[in-house]
Structure formats: C-alpha cells, structure tokens
N, C-alpha and C positions, 0 to 999 in steps of 0.2 A: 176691588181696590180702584181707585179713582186717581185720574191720571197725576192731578195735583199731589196726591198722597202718596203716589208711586215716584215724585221729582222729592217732596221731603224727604222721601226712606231712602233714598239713592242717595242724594246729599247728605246726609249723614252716614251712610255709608261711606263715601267717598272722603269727607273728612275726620271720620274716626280712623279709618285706614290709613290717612295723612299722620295723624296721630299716635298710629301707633298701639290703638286702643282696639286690638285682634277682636277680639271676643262680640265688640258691640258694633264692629265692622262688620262682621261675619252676620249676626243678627238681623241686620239691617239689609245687607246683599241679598242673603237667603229668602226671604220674603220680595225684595225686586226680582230676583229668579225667578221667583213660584209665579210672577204675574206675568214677566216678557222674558222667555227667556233667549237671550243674547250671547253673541261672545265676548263683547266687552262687559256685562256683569260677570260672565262664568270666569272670568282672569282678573277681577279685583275678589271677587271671592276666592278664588284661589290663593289667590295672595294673604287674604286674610285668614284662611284656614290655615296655611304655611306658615303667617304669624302665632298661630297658637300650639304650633305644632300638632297640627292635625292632616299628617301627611299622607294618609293611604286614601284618605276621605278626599283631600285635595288632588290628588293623583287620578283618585277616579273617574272627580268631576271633570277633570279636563280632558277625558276622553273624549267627553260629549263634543269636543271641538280641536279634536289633535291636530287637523291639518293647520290651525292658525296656529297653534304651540309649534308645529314642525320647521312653520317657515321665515320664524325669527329668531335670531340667535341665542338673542337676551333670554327670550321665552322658554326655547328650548332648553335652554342649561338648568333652568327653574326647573321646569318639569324633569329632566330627572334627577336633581337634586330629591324632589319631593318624592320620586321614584326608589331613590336610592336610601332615602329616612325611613321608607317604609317598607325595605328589605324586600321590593321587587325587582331584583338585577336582573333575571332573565328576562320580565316584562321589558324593563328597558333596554335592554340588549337587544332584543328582536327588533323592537322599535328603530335604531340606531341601523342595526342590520338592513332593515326596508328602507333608511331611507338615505344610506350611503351613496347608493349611485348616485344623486341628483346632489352631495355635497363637493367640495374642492377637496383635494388633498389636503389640505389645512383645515380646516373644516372637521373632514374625519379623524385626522389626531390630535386634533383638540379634544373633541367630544369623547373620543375611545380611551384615551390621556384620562380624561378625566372620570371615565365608568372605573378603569382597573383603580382609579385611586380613591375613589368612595368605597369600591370592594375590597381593596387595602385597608382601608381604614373600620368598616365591619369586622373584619376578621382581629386586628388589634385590639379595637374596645369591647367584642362581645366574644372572647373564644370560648367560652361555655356554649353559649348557645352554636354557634360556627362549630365546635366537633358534634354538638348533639344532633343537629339537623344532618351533620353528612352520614352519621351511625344509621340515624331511623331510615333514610330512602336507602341507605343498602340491604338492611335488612324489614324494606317495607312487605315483602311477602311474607313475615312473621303476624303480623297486625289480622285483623278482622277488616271486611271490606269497609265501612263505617273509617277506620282509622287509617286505611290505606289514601280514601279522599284524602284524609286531612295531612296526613305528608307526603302525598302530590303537591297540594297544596303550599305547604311550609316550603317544596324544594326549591321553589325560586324565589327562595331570600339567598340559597348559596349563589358565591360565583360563580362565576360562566368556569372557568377551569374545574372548577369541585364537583357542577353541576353534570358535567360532560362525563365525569371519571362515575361518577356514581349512579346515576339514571343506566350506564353499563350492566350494573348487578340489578337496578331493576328491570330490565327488558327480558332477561335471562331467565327470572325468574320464574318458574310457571305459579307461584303462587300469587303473584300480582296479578290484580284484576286485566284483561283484557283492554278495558274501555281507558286505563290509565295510561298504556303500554301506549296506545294510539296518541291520547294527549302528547304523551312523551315526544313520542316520533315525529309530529306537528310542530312541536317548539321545535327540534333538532332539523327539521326542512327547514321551517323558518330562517332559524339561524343559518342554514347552509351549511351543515356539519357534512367534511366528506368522509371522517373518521367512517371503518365500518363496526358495526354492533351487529350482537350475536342477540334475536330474538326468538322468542318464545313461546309459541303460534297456540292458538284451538286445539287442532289436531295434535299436538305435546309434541312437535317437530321443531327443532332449531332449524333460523336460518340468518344469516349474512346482508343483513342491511346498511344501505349507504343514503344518509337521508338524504341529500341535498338531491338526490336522483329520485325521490318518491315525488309522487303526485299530488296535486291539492285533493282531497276527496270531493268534493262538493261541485267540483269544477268536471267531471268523467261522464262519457254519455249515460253509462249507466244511471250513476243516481238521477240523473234529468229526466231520463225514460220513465223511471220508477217514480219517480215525483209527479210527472206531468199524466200520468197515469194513473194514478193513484190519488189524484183530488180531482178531475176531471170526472171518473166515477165515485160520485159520491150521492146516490139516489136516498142511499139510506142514513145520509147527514155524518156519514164515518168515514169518509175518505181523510179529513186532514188528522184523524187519530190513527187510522193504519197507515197512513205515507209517514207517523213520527214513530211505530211499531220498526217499520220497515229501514227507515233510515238509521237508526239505533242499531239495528241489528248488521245492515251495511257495513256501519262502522267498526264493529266486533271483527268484523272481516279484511278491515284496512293492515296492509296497503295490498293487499291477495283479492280484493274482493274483484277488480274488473278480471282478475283471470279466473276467478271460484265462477262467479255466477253471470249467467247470463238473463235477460230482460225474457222471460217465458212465464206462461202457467204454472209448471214445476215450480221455479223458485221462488212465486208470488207466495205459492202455500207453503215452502218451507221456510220463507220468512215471516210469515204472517202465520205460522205452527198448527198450517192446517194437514192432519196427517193421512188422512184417509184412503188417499188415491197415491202416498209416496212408498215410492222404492225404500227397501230396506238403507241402500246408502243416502237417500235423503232424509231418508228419518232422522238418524245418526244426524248429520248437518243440522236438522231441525231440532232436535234436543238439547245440543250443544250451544245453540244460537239460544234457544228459550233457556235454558239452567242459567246461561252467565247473564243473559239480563235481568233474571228473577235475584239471582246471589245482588245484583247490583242496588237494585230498588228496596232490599228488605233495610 
C-alpha cells in the first residue's frame, strides 16, 4: 500500500466512523491496521467494531494496546463496556483488579459500580443462559475433556459472585482436567481471592487452597532453571519442543510443583517420560504427568 492510499483509506475511515457508517468504517480501518499498525488506528476501529456490535472482536483488539485503554477514563469505560457485551466479566474483573492500585478511590467505585451493574444487567436479560452456564461448570467433570475447554471457557461470561461459588465444585472435582484446575486457580490469584478452596490434586488428594497466597508459575526458580536449561541444550534442534513438553507438564503440578520437583537429572526424565533409569515412585510421577497430558491433546 502506498502511503497516499493508506491517508485515502484512513480518511474515510475516519469519516465514515464520523458518520456513523460502522461497517465501511471498520472496512477501511482494518486495512490502515494491516499496513501501520498504531494505537490510534487500533481505537477508531475499535470504535467501529463496537458500532457494529462486534464486541468480543473489539475487545480483543484492544489488547494489542491495553495500557493506552487503561490510562484514560473515557477509554477505559469503553473497553469494558465492550468486555461486558461480550460476556467477559472475569476477563474484566481481573483487569480492573491489576489495575486498582494505581486508581483514586473514585475511580475504583466508579469502575467496579459500574462491572456489578453490567453483570446486573446480564443476569436480567439473559437468565437462560446465566442458569445454564452456572449448571455446566458445576458439573463440568461430567463433560469429556474436549467439552470441559469449552466451559472453562464459557465460565467467564458468569459473574465474579457466580464465578467464585462455582469454579468451588470445579476444583473438587477429580474429574476436571488438571490443566483447567490451574487456569482456574490463576484467574482466582489474579483476582486476589482469599476465600480458601478445597482442591483436587494428581495424586487424588484434597487440599486447602488460598489463591491470593499462590504463586505466579512462570515467575519460580524452577521453571527458569528448567527453561534456561533446556533451550540452551539444544544440539539436536529440540530443545524449545522439550522446554514446552516440560513446562506443560510443570504446570499439571502447579501450585505443588516448586515443593514436588526439584532442577535434577531425575526429574528432567520423569518430565520429559524418560523411564529407564526411574525409581518405581517416579515412574508412578511419570505416568501420571504423561496420561493427563495425552487425555489433554486427544
């Protein structure tokens, strides 16, 4: 595209969005994106998807640039309007969450005023779907793994209250997948939840979790040892496919895993399900790590 052709298609962009004319707005933006892309394109297209109601798509684009969404008012209230049309409460919650410290008291009851009352307002116009989605994540260990994604997925259109009460009987669950359990427990740090929940580990052991007290995974010597070790040998061109073997399988082990494993030979091969040279009890480890990432990928 040519820079002339790229001030046409922005100007009309610009003035169909004036207008009101979402669709040939959006048309036009979309294509100045694909050529430069900017923050001041990414929030007149957003605007213009939000005119056509196209809110999960608008929502996502402006990830690509949340910190300029975060740090104006006007903006931010858009954004999760356009959050809240597209039935991501918890995405926005979180958001809101991280970025509370840094607002005024006014500020944050505005904004939080304003999440409970869009989640107010979901629950009013849509309560078919609002009791169906709270039904399925209680009893998502019914599902096949395939359909347990997909209402993980679905469970953060509930509200942060419904969301909290019920993600409960998924953690519990020993028949929820492992890898979602984690997700779960992620949003629930995020958010700062100091409720405790009762989960439901590898080894079919409950235990007594308080998220706001978990750890970032990503952030632990371990995973860094493991990472920085594991692409640094990479003679035979596989190091960055067994450091994403290995960190997979890390994560099956969150939030236990900096006390389960430690940075050794041993547990390079029982993560990496080499069996040869393990002890009976890490075999057991190694099996349990490979069946739940194999149930996961089929």
């Amino acid at each position: 595209m040519e820079k002339l052709e790229y001030q046409q298609l922005f100007s009309t962009g610009t003035l169909a969005l004036t207008a009101k004319e979402f669709g040939r707005a959006a048309a036009a933006l979309e294509s100045c994106y694909a050529f430069k892309t900017n923050f001041r394109t990414n929030y007149l297209l957003f605007l213009a998807m939000c005119g056509q109601k196209k809110f999960a798509a608008a929502f996502t684009l402006a990830q690509e640039y949340l910190r300029e969404y975060i740090s104006d008012n006007e903006r931010f209230e858009k954004l999760l309007f356009a959050g809240a049309q597209a039935q991501k409460f918890i995405e926005i919650r979180k958001i809101c969450t991280a970025v509370a410290p840094y607002m005024s008291t006014t500020e944050n009851k505005h904004f939080f005023t304003l999440l409970a009352r869009q989640e107010a307002e979901f629950v009013k116009q849509q309560p078919v779907l609002y009791h169906k989605l709270k039904k399925e994540v209680v009893y998502c260990g019914s599902f096949d793994i395939f359909n347990q994604r997909t209402v993980w997925r679905k469970s953060h259109a509930l509200p942060l209250a419904d969301y909290l009460i019920t993600v409960g009987f998924l953690l519990k669950d020993p028949n929820v997948h492992q890898l979602i359990k984690v997700n779960v427990l992620d949003d629930l740090r995020t958010l700062k939840v100091a409720d405790e929940y009762e989960l439901s580990f590898l080894d079919h052991k409950l235990y007594k979790i308080q998220p706001n007290k978990l750890h970032l995974f990503a952030s632990s010597k371990l995973y860094q040892a493991f990472e920085t070790s594991l692409l640094e040998c990479n003679q035979d061109g596989l190091g960055q496919k067994r450091w994403e073997e290995v960190r997979l399988k890390l994560s099956l082990l969150y939030p236990f895993e900096t006390q389960l494993v430690s940075f050794s030979k041993s547990w390079q091969q029982i993560l990496l399900y080499e069996k040869e040279h393990l002890t009976a009890a890490e075999k057991l480890w190694a099996n349990r790590l490979e069946s739940s990432l194999t149930a996961w990928n089929i």
